[in-house]
N, C-alpha and C positions, 0 to 999 in steps of 0.2 A: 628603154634606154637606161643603161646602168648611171651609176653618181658619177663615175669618173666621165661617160662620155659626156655629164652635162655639163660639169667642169669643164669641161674641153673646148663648149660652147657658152664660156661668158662670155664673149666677143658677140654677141648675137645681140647684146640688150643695149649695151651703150650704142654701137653700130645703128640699131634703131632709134634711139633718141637721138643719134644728130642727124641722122637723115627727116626725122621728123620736124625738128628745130629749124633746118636746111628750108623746108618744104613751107613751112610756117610763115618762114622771113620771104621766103620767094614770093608766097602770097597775100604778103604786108598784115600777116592775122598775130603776130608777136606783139604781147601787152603794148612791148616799146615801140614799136610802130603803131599801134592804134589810139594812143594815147596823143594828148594835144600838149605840142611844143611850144614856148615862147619863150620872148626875152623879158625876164625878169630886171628889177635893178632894187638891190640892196638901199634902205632907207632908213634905216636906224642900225646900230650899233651895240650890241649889250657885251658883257665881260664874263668871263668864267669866273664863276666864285673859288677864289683862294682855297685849296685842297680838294676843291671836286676834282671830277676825272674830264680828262681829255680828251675823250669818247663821242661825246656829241659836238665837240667844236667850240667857235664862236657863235653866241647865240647872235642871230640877227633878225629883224623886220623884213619881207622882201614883197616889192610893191611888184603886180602882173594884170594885164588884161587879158579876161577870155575874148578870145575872139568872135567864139558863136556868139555870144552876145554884148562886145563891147564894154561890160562889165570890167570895172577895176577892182581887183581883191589889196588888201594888204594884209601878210600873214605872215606870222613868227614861225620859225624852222624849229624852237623847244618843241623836243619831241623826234619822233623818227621822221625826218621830212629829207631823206633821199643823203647825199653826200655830207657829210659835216666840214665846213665850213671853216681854213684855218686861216684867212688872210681876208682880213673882210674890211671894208671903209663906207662911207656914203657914198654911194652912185657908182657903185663897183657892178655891171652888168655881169649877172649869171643865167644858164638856163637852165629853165624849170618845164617839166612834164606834169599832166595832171590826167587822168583819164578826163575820159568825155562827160559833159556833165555834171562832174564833179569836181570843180576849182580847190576845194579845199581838202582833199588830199592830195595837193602839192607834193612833187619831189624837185631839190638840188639837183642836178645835174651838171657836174663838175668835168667831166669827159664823156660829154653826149657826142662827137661822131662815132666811138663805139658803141654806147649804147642804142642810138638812134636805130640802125639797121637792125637790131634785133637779133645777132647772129654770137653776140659775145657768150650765150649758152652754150649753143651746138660747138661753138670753139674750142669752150674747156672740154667738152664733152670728146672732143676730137684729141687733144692731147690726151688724157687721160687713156684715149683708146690706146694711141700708139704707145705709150711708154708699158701697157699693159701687153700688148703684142710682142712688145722686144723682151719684157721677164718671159712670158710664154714661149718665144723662140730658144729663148736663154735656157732653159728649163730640160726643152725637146733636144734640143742639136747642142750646147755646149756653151764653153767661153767665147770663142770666134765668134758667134751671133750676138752674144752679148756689145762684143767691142765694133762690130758693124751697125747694132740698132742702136746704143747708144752714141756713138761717135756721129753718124749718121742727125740721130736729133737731137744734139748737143751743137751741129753746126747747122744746122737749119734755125734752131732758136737766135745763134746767136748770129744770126746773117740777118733777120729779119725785127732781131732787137732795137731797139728807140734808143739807146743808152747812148750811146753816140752822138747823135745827132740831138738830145736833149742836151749833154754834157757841153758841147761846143756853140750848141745856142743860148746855155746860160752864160757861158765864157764871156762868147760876145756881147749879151745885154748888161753880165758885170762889167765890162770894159771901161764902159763911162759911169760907173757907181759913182752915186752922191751919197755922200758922209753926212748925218744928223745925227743928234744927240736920243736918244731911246731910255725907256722906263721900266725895267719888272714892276709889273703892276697884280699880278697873281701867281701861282706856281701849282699847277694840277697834280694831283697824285692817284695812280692805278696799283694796284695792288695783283701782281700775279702768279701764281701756283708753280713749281717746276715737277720736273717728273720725279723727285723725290720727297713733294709735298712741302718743300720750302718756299715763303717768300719773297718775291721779287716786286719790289718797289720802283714804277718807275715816274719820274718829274719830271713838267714840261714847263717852263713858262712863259705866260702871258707877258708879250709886249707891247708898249706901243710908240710908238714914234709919229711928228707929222714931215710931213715932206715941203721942201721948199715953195708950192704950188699953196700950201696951205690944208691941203688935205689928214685929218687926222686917221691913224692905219692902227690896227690892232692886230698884231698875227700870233698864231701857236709854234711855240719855235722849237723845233725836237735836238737841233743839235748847236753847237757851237759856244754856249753859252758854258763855262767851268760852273760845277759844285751845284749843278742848277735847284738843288733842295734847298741850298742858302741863299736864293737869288732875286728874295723879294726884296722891292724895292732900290736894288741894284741899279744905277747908270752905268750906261754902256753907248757904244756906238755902235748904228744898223748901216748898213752901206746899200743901199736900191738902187733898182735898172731905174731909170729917169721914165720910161716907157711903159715900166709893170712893177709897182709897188711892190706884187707879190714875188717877185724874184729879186731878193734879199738873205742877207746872211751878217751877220756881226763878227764874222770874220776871212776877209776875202782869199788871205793865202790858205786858210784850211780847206775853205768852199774850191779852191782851185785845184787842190793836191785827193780833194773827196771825187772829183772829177775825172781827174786822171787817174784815180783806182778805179773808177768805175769803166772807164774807157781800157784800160790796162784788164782788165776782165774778161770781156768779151777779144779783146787781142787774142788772150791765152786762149780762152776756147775756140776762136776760129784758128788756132794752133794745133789742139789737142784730141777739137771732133776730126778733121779728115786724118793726123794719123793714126784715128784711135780705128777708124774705118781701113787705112792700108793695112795694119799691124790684123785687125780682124782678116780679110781677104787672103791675107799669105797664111794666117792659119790654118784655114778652111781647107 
């Protein structure tokens, strides 16, 4: 077999890892299905120190019993311990996986019914296939294949996208936001590289506010806040769903209008994949 015919057969290798993945999950043998699930609940509360980085989150305590033996762990998330953690209070239920046996390699699991199934692998592994099949058709046969594979999985993405239906869920939980007074209490700083070797600085910071309930809340807040390198110690106001602390914003018409871009997104692409598929088909 010449180089080019084996070029010809990358499609061979991903193809097998997600049939492999596929196969794995089907019989339950994927870490994340063999691993022990429970519901954890947040117990303590720590702060990101003033100019670290935003990377690991809010550090918390997070109390869990093993089941196989009834056993109560309580264990801090410093450290790699699975999702990082931006909205965190006392008695805030998360869950956590642990292999078997071994409680204290805890992880976060912040969207376990994806991870739970074990299949979020073979997934990527699946898109990656096909956007690799559409440049490889692209390549063989022309532009027209391009604007039928592309067009094609540009409206499948965005038909089967969450974006929507997240947007208009948060909509509604802001609907009855409650208005409390809020604190920058630290301001994170990351430092990153761009493709011409310059740095890019970017700040997040630490708030915290309590809720009418009484409940004290600390979140990582990436947007909304102006100048947020100068924003320590800052008063401001957070506005929260009455129902989930962690769906909040310190600015409701921003959070409203970031919404409807995001929904206004997937519009255009369920616009722009089928005629990006007619315009391929009449070339052809």
């Amino acid at each position: 077999m010449s180089v080019d015919d084996a070029l010809r057969m990358w499609w061979v290798l991903p193809t097998g890892l997600a049939l492999l993945g596929y196969g794995l999950a089907l019989a339950g043998l994927t870490p994340a299905q063999r691993a022990v699930w429970v519901k954890g609940r947040i117990v303590a509360v720590g702060q990101p120190a003033h100019g670290a980085s935003k990377r690991p989150g809010i550090p918390v305590t997070v109390a869990f019993q093993d089941p196989a033996t009834g056993q109560e762990f309580v264990l801090s998330n410093v450290g790699k311990h699975g999702d990082s953690v931006e909205e965190a209070w006392v008695g805030r239920e998360v869950e956590v996986r642990h292999p078997r046996g071994r409680p204290h390699m805890f992880r976060i699991a912040l969207h376990s019914p994806e991870d739970k199934n074990g299949r979020s692998g073979p997934n990527c592994t699946v898109v990656l296939l096909l956007i690799g099949l559409v440049i490889h058709a692209t390549v063989l046969w022309g532009c027209p294949w391009a604007l039928l594979g592309f067009g094609g999985l540009v409206t499948a993405f965005a038909a089967i996208s969450p974006d929507i239906r997240t947007a208009r869920a948060r909509n509604a939980l802001l609907a009855q936001a409650i208005a409390v007074p809020a604190r920058v209490v630290a301001v994170t700083r990351d430092v990153y590289t761009d493709g011409e070797g310059g740095e890019i600085i970017s700040h997040a910071p630490v708030v915290t506010f309590t809720t009418l309930e009484g409940t004290e809340v600390t979140v990582l807040s990436r947007d909304g806040i102006p100048d947020p390198s100068r924003s320590l110690g800052r008063r401001l106001t957070i506005h929260y769903a009455p129902s989930d602390p962690a769906v909040h914003t310190p600015d409701l018409a921003a959070d409203r209008r970031g919404n409807e871009r995001a929904v206004g997104v997937i519009i255009i692409l369920l616009i722009a994949g089928p005629a990006a598929v007619v315009t391929g088909a009449i070339l052809l």
